[in-house]
Residue frames relative to the residue before (quaternion, step in Angstrom):
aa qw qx qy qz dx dy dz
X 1.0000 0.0000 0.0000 0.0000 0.00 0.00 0.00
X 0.5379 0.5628 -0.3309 0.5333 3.38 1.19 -0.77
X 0.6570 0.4474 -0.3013 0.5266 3.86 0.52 -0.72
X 0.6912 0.4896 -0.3042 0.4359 3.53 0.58 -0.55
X 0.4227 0.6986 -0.3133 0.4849 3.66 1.55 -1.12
X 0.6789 0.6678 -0.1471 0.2675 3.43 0.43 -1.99
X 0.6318 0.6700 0.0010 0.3897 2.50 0.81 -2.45
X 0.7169 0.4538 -0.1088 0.5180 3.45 0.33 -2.20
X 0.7851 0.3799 -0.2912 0.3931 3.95 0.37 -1.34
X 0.5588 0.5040 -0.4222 0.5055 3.97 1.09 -1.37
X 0.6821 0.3902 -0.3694 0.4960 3.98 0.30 -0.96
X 0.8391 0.3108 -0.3738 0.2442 3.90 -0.03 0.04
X 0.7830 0.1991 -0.1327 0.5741 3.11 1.74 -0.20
X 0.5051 0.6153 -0.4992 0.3422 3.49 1.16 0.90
X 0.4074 -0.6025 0.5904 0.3499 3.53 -1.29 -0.13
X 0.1129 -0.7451 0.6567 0.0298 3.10 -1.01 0.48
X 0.3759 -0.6953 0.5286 0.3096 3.47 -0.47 1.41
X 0.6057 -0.4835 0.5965 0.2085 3.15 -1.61 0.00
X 0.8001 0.3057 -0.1402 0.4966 3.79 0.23 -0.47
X 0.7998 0.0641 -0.0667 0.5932 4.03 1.21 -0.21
X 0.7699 -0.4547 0.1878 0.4065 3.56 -1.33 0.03
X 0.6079 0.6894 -0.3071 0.2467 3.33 1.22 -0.98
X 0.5386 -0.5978 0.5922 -0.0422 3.14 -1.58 1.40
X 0.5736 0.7117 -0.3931 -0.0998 3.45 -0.37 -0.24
X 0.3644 -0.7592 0.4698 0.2649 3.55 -0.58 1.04
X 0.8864 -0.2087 0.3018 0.2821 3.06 -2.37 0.50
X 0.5620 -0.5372 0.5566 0.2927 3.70 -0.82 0.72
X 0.3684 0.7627 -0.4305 0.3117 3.49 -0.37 0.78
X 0.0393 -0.8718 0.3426 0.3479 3.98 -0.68 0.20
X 0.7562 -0.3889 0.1856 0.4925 3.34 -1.36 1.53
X 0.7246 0.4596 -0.3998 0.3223 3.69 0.18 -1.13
X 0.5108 0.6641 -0.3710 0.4006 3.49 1.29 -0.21
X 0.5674 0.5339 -0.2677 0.5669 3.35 1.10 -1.37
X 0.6553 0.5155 -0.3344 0.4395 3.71 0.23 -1.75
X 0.7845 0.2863 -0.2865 0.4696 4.05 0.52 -0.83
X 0.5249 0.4996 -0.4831 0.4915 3.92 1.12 0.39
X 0.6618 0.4390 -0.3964 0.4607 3.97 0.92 -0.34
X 0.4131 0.6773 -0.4283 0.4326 3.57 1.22 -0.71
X 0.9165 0.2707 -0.1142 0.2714 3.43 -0.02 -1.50
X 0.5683 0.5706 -0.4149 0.4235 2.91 1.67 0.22
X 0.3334 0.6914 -0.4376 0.4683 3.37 1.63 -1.17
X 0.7960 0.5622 -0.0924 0.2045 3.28 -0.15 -1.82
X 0.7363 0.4190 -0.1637 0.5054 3.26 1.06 -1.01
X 0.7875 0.1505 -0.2924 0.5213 3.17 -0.62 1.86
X 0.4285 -0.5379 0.5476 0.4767 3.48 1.27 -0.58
X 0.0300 0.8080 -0.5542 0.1976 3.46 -0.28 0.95
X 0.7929 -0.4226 0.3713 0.2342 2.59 0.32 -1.57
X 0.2999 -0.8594 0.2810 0.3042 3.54 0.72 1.23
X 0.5076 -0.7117 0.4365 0.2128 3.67 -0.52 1.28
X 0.3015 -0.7011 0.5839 0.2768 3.62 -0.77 0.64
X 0.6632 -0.5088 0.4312 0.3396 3.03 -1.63 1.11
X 0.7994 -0.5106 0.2444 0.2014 3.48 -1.83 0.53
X 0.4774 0.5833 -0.2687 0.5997 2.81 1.76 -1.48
X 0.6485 0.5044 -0.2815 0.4958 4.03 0.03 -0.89
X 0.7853 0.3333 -0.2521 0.4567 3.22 0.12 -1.13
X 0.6279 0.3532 -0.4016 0.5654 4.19 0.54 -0.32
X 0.7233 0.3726 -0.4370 0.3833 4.14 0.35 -0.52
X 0.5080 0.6754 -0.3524 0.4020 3.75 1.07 -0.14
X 0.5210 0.5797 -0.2033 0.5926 3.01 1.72 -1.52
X 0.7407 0.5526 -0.1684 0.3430 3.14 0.04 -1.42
X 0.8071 0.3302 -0.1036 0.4784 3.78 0.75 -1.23
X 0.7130 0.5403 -0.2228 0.3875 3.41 1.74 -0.68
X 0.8216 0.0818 -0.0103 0.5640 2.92 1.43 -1.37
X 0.0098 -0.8558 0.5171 0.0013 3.87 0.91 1.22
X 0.4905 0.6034 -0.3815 0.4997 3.59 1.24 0.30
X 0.8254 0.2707 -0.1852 0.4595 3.47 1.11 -0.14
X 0.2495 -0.8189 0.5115 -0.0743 3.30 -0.64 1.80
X 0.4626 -0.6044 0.5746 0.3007 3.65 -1.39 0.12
X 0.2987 -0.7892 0.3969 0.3611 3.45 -0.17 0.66
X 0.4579 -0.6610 0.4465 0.3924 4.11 -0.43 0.58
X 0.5047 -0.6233 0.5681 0.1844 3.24 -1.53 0.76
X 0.0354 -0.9189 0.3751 -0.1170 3.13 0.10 1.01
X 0.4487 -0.6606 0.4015 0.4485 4.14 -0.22 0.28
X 0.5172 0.4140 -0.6654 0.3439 3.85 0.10 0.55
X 0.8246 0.0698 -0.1194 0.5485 3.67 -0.50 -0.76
X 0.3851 -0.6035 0.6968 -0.0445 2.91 -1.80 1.58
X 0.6520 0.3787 -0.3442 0.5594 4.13 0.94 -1.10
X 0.4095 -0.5816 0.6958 0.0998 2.80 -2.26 0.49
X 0.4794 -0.5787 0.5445 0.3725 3.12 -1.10 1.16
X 0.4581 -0.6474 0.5422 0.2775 3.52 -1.55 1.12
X 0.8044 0.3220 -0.2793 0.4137 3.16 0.45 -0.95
X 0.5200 0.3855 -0.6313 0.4271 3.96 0.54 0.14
X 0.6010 0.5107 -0.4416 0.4277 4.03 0.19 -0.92
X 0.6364 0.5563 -0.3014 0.4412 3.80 0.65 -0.32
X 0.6032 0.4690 -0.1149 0.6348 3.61 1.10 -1.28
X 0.6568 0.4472 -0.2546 0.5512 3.59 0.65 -0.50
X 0.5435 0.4728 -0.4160 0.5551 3.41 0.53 -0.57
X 0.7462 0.5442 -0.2014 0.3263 3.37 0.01 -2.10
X 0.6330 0.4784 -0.2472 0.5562 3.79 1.22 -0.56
X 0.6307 0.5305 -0.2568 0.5049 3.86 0.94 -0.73
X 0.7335 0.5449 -0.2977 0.2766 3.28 1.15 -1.45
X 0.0425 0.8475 -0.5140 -0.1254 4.03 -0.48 0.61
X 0.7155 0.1552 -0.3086 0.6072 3.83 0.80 0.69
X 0.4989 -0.4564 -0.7279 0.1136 1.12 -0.89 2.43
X 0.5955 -0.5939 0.4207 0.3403 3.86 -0.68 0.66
X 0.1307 -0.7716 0.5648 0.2618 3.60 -0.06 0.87
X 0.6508 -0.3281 0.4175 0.5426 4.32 -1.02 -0.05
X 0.2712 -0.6386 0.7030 0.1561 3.46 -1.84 0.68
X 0.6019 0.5074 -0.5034 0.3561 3.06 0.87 0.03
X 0.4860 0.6512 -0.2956 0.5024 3.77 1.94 -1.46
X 0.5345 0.6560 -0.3404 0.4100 4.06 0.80 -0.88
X 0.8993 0.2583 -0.0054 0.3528 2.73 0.12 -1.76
X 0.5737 0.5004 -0.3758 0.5285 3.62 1.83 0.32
X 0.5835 0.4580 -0.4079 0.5323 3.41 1.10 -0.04
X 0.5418 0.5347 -0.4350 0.4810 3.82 1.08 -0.65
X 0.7445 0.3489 -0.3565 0.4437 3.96 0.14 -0.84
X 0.6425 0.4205 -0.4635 0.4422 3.74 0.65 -0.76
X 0.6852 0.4561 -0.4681 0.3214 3.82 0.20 -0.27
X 0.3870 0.8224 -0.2342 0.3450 3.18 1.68 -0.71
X 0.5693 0.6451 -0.1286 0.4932 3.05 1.09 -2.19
X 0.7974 0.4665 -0.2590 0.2817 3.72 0.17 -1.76
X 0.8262 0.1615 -0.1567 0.5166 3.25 1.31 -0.69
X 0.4242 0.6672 -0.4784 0.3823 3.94 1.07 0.01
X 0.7131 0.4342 -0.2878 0.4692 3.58 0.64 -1.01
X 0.4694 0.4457 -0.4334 0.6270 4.01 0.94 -0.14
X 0.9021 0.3218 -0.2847 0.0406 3.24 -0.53 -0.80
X 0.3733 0.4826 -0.3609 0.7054 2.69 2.34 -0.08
X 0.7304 0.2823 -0.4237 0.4552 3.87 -0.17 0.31
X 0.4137 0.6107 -0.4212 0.5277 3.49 1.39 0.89
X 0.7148 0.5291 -0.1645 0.4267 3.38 0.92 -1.04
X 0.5070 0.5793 -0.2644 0.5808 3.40 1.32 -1.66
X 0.8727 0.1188 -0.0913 0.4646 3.99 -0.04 -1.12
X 0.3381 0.4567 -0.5901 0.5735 3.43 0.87 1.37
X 0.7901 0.3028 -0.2702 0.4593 3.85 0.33 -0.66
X 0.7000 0.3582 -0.4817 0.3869 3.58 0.51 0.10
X 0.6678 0.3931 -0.5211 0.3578 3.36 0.99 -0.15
X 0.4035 0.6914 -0.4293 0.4181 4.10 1.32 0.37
X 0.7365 0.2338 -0.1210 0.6231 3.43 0.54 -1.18
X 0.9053 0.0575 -0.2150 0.3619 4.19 0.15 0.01
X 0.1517 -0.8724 0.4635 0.0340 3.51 1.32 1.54
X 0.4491 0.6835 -0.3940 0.4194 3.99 1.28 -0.41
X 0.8328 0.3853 -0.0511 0.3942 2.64 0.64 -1.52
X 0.7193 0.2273 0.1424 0.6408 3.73 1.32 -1.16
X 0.0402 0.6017 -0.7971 0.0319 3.14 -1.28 1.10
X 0.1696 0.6872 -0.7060 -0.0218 3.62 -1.84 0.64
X 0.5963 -0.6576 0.4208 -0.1868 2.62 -1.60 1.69
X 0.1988 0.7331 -0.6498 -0.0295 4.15 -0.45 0.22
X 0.1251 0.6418 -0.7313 -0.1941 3.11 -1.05 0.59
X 0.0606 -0.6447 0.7572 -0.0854 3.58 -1.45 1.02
X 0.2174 -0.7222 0.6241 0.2043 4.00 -1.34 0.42
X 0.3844 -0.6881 0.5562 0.2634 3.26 -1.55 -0.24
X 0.6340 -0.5559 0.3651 0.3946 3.50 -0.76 1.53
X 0.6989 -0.5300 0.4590 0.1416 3.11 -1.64 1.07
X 0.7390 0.4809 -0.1387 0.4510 3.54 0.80 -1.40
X 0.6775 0.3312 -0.2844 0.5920 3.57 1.46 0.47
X 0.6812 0.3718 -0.4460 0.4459 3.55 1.11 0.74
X 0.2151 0.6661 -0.6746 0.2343 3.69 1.19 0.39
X 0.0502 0.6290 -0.7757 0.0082 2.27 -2.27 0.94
X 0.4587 -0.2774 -0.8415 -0.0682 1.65 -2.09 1.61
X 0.4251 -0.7429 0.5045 0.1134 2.98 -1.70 0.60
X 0.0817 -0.9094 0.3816 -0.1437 3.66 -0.07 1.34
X 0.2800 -0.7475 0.3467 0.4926 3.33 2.30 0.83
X 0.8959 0.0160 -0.1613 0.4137 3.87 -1.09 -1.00
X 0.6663 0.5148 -0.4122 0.3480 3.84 1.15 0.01
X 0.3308 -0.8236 0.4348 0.1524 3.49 -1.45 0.14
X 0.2467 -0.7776 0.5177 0.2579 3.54 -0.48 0.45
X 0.5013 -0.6846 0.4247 0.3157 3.34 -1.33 0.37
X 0.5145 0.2533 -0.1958 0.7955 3.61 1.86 -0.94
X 0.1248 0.6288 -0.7489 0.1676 3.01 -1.52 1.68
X 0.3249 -0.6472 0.6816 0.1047 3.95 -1.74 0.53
X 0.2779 -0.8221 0.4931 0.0615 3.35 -1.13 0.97
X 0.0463 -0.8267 0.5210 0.2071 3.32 1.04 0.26
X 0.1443 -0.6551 0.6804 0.2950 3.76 -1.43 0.20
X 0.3165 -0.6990 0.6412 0.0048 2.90 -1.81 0.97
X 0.0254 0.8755 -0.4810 0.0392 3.53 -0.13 1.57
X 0.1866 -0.8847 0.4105 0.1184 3.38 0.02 1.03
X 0.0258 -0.8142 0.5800 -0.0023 3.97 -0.58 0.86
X 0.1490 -0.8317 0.5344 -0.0230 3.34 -0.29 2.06
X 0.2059 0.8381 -0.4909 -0.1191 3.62 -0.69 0.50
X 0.9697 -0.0788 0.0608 0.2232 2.92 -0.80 1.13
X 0.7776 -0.1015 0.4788 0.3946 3.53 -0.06 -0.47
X 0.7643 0.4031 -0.0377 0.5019 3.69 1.28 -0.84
X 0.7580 -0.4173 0.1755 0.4696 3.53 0.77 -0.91
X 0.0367 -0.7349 0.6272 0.2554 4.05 -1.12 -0.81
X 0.3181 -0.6559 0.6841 -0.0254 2.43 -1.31 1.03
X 0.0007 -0.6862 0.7040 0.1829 3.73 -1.32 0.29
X 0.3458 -0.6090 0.6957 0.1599 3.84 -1.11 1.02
X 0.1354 0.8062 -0.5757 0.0197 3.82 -0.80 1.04
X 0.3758 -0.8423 0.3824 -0.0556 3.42 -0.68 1.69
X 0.1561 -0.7768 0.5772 0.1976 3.67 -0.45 -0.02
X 0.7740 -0.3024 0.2615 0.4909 3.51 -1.42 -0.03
X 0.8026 0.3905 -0.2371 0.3835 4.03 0.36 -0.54
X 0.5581 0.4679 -0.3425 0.5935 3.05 1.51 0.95
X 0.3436 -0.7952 0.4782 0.1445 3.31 0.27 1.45
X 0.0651 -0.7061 0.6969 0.1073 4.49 -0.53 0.23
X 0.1688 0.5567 -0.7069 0.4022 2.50 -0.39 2.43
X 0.7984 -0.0254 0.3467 0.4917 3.45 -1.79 -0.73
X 0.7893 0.3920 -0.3472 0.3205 3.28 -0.07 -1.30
X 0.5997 0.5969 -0.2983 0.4417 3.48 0.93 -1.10
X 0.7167 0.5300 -0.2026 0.4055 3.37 0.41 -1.11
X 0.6913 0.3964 -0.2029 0.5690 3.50 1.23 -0.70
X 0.3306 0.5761 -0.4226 0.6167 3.58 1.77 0.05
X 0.8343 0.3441 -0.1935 0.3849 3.16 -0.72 -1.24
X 0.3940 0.6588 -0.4403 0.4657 3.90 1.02 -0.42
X 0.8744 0.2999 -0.1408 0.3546 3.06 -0.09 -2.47
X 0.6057 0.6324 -0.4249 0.2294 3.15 0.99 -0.33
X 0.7305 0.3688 -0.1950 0.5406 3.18 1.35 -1.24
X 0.7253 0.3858 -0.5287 0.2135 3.13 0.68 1.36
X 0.3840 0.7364 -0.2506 0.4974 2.27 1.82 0.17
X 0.5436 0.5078 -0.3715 0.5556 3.41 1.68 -0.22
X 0.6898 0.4103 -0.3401 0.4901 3.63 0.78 -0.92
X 0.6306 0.4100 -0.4839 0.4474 3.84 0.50 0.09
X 0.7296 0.2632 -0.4679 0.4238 3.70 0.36 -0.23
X 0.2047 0.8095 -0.2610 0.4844 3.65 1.29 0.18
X 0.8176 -0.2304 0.0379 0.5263 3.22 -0.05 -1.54
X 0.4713 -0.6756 0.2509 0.5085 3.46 1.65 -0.13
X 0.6805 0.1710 -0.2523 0.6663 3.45 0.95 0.22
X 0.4845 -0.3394 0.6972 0.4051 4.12 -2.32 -0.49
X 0.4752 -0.6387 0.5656 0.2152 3.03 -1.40 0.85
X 0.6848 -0.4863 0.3402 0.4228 4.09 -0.48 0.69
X 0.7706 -0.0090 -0.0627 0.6341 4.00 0.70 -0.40
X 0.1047 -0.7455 0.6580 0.0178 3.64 -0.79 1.07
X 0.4479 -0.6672 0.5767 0.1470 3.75 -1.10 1.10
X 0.1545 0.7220 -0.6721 -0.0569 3.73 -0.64 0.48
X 0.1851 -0.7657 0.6156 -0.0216 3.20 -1.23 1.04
X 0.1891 0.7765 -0.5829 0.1466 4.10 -0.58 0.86
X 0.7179 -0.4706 0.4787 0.1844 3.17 -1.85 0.95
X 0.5899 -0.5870 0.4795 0.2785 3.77 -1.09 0.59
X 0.3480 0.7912 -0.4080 0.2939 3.65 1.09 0.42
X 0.4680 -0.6573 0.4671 0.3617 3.77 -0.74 0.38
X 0.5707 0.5524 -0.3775 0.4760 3.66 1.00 -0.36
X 0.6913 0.3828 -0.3354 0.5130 3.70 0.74 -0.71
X 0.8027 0.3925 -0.1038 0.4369 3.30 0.28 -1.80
X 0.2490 0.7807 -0.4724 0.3246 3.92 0.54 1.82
X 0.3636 -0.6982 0.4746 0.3937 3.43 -0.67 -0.60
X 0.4857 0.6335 -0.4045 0.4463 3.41 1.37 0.58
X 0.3108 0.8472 -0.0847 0.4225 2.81 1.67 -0.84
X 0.7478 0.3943 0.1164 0.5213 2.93 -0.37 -2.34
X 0.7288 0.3966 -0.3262 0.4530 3.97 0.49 -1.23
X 0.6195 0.3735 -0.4838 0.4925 4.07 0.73 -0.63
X 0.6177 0.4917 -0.5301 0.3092 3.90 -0.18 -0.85
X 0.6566 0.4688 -0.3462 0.4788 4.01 1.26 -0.86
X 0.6123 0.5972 -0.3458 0.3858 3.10 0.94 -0.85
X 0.7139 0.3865 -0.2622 0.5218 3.47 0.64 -0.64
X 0.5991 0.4794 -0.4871 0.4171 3.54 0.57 -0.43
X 0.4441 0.8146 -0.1944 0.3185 3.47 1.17 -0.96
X 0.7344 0.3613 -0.0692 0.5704 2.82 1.31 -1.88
X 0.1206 -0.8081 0.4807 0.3183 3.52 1.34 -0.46
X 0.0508 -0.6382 0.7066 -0.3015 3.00 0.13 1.82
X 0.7950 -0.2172 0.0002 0.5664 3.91 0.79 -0.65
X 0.6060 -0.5644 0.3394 0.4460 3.80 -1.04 0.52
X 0.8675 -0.2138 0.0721 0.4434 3.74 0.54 -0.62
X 0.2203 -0.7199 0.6557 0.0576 3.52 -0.78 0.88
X 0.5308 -0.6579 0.5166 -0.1361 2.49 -1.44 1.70
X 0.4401 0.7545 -0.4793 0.0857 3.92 0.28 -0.01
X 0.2110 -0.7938 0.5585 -0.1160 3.02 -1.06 1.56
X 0.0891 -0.7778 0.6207 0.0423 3.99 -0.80 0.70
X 0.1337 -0.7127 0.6585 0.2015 3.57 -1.61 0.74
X 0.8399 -0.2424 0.2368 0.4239 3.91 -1.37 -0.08
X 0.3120 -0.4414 0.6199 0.5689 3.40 -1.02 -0.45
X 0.9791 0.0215 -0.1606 0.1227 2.43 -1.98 0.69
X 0.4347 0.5471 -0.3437 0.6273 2.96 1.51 1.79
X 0.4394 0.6873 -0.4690 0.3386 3.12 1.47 0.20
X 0.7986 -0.4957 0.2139 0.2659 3.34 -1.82 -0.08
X 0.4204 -0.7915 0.3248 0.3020 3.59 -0.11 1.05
X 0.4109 0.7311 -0.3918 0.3784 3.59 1.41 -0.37
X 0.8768 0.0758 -0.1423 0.4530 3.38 -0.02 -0.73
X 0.4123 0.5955 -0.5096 0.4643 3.55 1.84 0.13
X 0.5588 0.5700 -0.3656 0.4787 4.22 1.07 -0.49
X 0.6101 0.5534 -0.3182 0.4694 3.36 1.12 -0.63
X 0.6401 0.5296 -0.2127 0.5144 3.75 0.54 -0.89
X 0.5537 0.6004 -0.2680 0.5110 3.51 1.36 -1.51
X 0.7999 0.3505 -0.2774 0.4005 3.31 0.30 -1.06
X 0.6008 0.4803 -0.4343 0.4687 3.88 0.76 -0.93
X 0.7125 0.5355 -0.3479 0.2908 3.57 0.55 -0.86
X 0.6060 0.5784 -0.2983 0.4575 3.28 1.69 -0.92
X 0.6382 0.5998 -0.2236 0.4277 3.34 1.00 -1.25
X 0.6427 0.3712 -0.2540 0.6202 4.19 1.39 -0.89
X 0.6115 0.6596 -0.4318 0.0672 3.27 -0.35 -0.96
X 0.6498 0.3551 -0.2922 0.6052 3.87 1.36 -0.97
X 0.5941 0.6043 -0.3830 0.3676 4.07 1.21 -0.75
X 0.4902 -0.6051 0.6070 0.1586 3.26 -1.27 1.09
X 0.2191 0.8223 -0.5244 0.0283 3.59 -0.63 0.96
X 0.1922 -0.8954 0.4001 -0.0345 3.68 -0.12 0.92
X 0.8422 0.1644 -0.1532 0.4902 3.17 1.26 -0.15
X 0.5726 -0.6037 0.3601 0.4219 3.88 -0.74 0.35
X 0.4073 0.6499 -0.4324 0.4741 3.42 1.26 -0.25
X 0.6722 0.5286 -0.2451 0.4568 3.37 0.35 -2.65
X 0.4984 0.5541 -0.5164 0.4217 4.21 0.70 -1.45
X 0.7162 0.4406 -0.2757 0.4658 3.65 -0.41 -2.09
X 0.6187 0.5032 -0.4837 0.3606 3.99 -0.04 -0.59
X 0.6976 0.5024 -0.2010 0.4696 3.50 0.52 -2.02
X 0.8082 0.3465 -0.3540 0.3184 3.50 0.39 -0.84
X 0.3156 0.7903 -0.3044 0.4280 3.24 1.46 -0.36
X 0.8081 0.3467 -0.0044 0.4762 3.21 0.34 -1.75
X 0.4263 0.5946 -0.5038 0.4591 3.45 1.22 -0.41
X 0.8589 0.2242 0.0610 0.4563 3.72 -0.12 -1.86
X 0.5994 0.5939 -0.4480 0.2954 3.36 1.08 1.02
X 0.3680 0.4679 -0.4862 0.6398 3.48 1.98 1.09
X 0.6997 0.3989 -0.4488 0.3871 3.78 0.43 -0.09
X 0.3913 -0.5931 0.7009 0.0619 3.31 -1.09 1.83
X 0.6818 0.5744 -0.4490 0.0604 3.49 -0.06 -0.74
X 0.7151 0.0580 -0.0724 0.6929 3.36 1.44 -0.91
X 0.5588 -0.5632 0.4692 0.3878 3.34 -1.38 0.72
X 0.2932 -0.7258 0.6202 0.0509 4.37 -0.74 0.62
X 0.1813 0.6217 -0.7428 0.1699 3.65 -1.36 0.82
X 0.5151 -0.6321 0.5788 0.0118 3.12 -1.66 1.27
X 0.3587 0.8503 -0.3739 -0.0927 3.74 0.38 0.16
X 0.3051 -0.8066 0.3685 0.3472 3.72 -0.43 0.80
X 0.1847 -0.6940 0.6727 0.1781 4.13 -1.02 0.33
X 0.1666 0.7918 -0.5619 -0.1720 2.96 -1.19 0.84
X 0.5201 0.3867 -0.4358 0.6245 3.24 1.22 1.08
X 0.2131 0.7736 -0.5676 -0.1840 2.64 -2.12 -0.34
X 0.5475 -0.6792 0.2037 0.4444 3.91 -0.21 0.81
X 0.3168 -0.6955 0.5392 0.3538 3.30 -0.65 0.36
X 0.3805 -0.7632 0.5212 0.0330 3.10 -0.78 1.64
X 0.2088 0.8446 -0.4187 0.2602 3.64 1.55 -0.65
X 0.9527 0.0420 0.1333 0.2700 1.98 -0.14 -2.21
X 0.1674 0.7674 -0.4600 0.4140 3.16 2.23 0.22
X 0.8837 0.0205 -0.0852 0.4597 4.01 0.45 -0.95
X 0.0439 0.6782 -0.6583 0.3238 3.77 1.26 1.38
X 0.8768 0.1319 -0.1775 0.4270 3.32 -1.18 1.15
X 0.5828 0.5793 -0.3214 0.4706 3.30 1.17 0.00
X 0.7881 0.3771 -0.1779 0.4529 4.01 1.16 -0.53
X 0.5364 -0.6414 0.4452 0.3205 3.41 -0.65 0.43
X 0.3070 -0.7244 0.5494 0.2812 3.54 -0.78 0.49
X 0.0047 -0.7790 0.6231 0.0704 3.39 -0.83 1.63
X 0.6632 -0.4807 0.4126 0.3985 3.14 -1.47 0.11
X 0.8849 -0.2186 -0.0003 0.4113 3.81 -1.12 1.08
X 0.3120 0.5314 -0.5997 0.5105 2.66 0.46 1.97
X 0.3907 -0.7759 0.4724 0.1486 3.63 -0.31 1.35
């Protein structure tokens, strides 16, 4: 019954990638999960829960395909609406329907599974035909893990936040765009960091490949109508026939270049770092065993203010910011 428990919960509130077996659920710890089976077991007399030790090797031997996903320094928000559904599953006075749960669990499902398998599909064609396709993420890495100076469990009172904007393409390269206080992390930035990395792939390959993939995070900097006006703007210029730009939930975004961040973050955290210099060292060294793409650190301290480059240029739509 315990196997069946498992079964019923990994199938209503896991992800399942799209390209392999893996499952993985909501940041969270197991003992949490271990004290949601408890109370069902429990409720009504069901059924006498199996100790913990039992309950994590069951896990462990039944379903090794299914993982907790790791808190990690890109995304700090919480999906609202899993933390909501979660509640709604915890909640026993009054008991809302398991059957109501678990239909609101697949329809959210719906909103962001079908993107993310059409993430994957145009992650590999622009891998295997780069002529033909180029795709892009730009996604950043939470403030509260780039203080500086940085002194792992101590604090300073004067401290700097660099921002750390990472722009992964494809098959081709990454780049991190790193800012200081006089670089606002807005629109403008974000369209910075765009042109740059394409502007790498044109001296690169000397031209944009006919359809370019943009991929970005549920942020207000990405998801604008300034935004939305350069990607036209350039098509415009036929610089390329059509750009693609596509966005998933918080905290449903793409784990590729969230693994990236994972790793710099893993690689600093116990390391004493104190200067922006020391920053450019650590990250360095993070992604200098990775052969896989070529890696550069690059610092901006400007950028144009695109704003207003197309103020008066856009139509005013309704709830679009």
């Amino acid at each position: 019954s315990t196997a069946v428990w498992l079964t019923d919960y990994f199938e209503l509130v896991g992800d399942r990638s799209p390209d392999s077996e893996l499952v993985e659920l909501e940041p969270q710890f197991k003992s949490v999960i271990y004290k949601e089976y408890c109370a069902y077991m429990t409720e009504d007399a069901r059924e006498k829960p199996v100790a913990k030790s039992l309950f994590y090797k069951i896990w462990r031997d039944v379903f090794p395909y299914v993982r907790v996903r790791p808190c990690n320094s890109v995304q700090t928000e919480k999906c609202r609406h899993c933390a909501l559904l979660a509640d709604l599953r915890m909640r026993r006075n009054p008991r809302p329907s398991p059957s109501l749960v678990s239909q609101l669990h697949v329809y959210h499902r719906r909103t962001y599974m079908g993107e993310r398998a059409a993430y994957y599909e145009r992650r590999q064609k622009a891998i295997e035909h780069p002529d033909q396709y180029m795709s892009v993420i730009l996604s950043g890495m939470t403030a509260q893990r780039t203080e500086l100076p940085y002194l792992v469990n101590e604090k300073f009172n004067a401290r700097i936040f660099p921002r750390l904007q990472g722009a992964l393409e494809h098959g081709q390269f990454f780049t991190i765009y790193r800012t200081f206080g006089n670089v606002l992390s807005d629109a403008n930035l974000a369209i910075h960091c765009l042109l740059l990395s394409l502007e790498r792939r044109v001296s690169q390959f000397g031209r944009l490949p006919p359809t370019v993939f943009i991929q970005i995070d549920g942020g207000s900097k990405n998801v604008n109508k300034w935004l939305l006006a350069m990607c036209e703007f350039i098509v415009a210029l036929r610089l390329t026939q059509c750009i693609y730009l596509t966005q998933l939930p918080v905290e449903h975004t793409h784990e590729d270049i969230d693994s990236m961040f994972g790793t710099l973050w893993e690689d600093s955290r116990q390391r004493f770092i104190i200067t922006p210099q020391g920053q450019r060292r650590v990250v360095e060294e993070a992604f200098s065993d990775d052969n896989s793409l070529p890696f550069r650190l690059e610092d901006v301290f400007v950028v144009g203010d695109y704003q207003e480059f197309f103020q008066g240029c856009i139509l005013s739509l309704i709830h679009i910011s």
